[in-house]
C-alpha positions as CSV (number, residue, x, y, z in Angstrom):
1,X,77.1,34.1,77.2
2,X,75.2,35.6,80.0
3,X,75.2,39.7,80.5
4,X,78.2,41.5,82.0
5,X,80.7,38.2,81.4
6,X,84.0,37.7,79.7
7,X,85.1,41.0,77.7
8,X,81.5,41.9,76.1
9,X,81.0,44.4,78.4
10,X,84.6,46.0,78.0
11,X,84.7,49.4,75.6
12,X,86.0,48.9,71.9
13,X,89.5,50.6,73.1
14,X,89.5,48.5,76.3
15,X,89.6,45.2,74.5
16,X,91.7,46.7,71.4
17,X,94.5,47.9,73.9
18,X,94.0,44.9,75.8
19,X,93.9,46.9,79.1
20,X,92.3,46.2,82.9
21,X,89.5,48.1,83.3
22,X,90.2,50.9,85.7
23,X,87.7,51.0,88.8
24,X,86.3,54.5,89.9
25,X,83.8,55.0,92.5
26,X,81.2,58.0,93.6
27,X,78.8,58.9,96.3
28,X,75.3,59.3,95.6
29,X,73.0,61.3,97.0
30,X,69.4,61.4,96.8
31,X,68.3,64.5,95.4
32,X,64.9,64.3,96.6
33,X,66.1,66.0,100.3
34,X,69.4,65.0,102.4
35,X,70.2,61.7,104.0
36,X,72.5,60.3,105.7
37,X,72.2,57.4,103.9
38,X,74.7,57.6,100.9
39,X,75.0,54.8,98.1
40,X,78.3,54.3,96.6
41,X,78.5,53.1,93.5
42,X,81.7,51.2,92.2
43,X,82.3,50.8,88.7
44,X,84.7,49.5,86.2
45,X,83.6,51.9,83.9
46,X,83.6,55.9,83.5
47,X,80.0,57.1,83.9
48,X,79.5,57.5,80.4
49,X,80.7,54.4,79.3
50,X,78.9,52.9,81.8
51,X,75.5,54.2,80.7
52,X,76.4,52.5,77.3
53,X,77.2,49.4,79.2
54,X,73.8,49.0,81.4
55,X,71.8,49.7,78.1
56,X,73.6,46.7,76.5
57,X,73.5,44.5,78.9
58,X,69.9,45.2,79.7
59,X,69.2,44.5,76.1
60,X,71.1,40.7,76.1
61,X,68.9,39.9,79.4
62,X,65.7,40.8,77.6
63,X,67.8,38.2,74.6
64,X,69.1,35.4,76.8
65,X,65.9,34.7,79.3
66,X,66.9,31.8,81.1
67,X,70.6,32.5,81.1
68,X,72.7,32.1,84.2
69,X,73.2,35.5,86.0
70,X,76.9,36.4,86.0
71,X,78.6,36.6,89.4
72,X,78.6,39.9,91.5
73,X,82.2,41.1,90.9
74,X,81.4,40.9,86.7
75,X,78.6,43.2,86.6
76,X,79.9,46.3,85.1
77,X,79.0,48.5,88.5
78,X,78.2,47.7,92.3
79,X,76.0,49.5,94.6
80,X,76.4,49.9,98.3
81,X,74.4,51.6,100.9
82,X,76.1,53.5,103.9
83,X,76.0,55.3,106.9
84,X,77.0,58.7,107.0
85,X,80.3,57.2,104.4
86,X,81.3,55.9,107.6
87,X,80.1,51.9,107.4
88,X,77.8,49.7,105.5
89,X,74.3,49.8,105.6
90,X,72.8,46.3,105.1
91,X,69.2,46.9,103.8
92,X,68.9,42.7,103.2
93,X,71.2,43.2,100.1
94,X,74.4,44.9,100.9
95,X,76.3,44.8,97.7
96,X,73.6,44.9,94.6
97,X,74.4,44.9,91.3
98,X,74.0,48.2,89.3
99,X,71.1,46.8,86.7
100,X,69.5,50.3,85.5
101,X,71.8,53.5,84.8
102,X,70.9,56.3,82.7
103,X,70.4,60.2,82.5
104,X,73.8,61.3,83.4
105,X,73.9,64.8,83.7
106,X,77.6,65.2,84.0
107,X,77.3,68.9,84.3
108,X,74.6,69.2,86.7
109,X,76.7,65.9,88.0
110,X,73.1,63.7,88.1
111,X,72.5,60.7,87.5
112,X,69.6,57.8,87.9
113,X,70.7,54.3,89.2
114,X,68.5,51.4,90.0
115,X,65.4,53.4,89.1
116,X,66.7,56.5,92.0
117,X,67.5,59.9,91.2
118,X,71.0,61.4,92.6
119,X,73.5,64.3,92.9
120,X,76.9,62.3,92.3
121,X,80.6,62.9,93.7
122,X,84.3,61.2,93.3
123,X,85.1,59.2,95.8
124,X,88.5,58.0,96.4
125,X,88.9,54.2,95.9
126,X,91.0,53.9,99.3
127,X,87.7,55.2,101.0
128,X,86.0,52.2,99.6
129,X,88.8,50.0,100.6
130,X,89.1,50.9,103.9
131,X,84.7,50.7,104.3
132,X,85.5,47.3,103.0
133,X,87.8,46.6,105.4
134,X,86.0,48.2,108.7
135,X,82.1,47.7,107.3
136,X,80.9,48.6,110.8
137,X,82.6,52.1,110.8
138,X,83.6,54.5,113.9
139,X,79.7,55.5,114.3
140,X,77.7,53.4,116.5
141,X,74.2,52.7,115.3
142,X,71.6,50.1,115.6
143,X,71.6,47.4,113.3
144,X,69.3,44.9,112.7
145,X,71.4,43.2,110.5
146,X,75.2,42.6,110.5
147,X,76.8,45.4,107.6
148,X,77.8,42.3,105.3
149,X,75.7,39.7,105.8
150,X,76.6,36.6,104.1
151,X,78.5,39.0,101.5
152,X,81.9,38.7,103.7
153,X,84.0,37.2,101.2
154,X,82.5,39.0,97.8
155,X,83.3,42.2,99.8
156,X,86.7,40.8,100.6
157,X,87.7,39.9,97.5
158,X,86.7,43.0,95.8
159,X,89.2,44.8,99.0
160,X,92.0,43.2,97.5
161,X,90.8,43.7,93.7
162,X,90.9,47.3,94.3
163,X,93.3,47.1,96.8
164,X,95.8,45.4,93.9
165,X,94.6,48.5,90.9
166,X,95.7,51.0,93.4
167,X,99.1,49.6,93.8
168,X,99.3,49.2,90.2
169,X,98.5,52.8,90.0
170,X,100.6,54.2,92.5
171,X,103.6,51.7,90.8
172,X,102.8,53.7,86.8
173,X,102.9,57.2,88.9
174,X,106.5,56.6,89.8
């Protein structure tokens, strides 16, 4: 079975419980300067199981050459590039699977993804729902290419995906 499919990558109390995986997102910053250019990273994983997760994974690719790359939305973590958190950044690849994660500082909140170093902060999953929803944001900018570009429905149906584990959410608070 190909990295990041059916419940392999899931925690050992994930699978025992027999629980959804809960999504949590952060912004990232570069730490080498400022930028308005933020990645987000979504992730079905807390950051320090997800560290454990990557590592694995990356070890069944180096296994299974050959194997059929799972689809977007089961990779264990997305990354998106944006625009001042205000819209989606197409850089040719606007939603890329998260394939290197490690050194998590998670008191100096640091972290490297997809071979970058950043500062990391929560960000509310209704923020990503609603950049789903609006890609092109309130800011105008110049784009050379449209913010989802060819990625309309992956992007759409991970909207509804978190979209559907916030209402679940909201439904256990009460």
């Amino acid at each position: 079975m190909p990295p990041c499919q059916g419940d392999t990558a899931l925690p050992a109390e994930a699978k025992a419980a027999g629980q959804e995986p809960r999504y949590a997102a952060y912004w990232l910053t570069k730490t080498e300067g400022r930028s308005e250019y933020r990645a987000l990273l979504i992730t079905r994983f807390t950051l320090g199981e997800l560290a454990e997760v990557v590592m694995v994974d990356g070890e069944l690719e180096n296994v299974l050459t050959g194997a059929w790359a799972p689809q977007l939305l089961d990779w264990p973590a997305l990354m998106i590039a944006t625009y001042m958190k205000d819209s989606i950044w197409n850089d040719s690849v606007p939603l890329k699977p998260l394939t290197r994660f490690k050194d998590l500082d998670e008191k100096e909140r640091k972290l490297e993804a997809n071979g970058v170093r950043y500062n990391y902060e929560e960000c509310p999953l209704a923020d990503v729902v609603r950049l789903l929803k609006s890609p092109r944001g309130k800011v105008a900018i110049h784009r050379r290419l449209p913010p989802l570009g060819g990625m309309e429905q992956t992007a759409r149906a991970l909207r509804l995906l978190l979209g559907e584990r916030m209402k679940d959410d909201e439904s256990k608070k009460k």
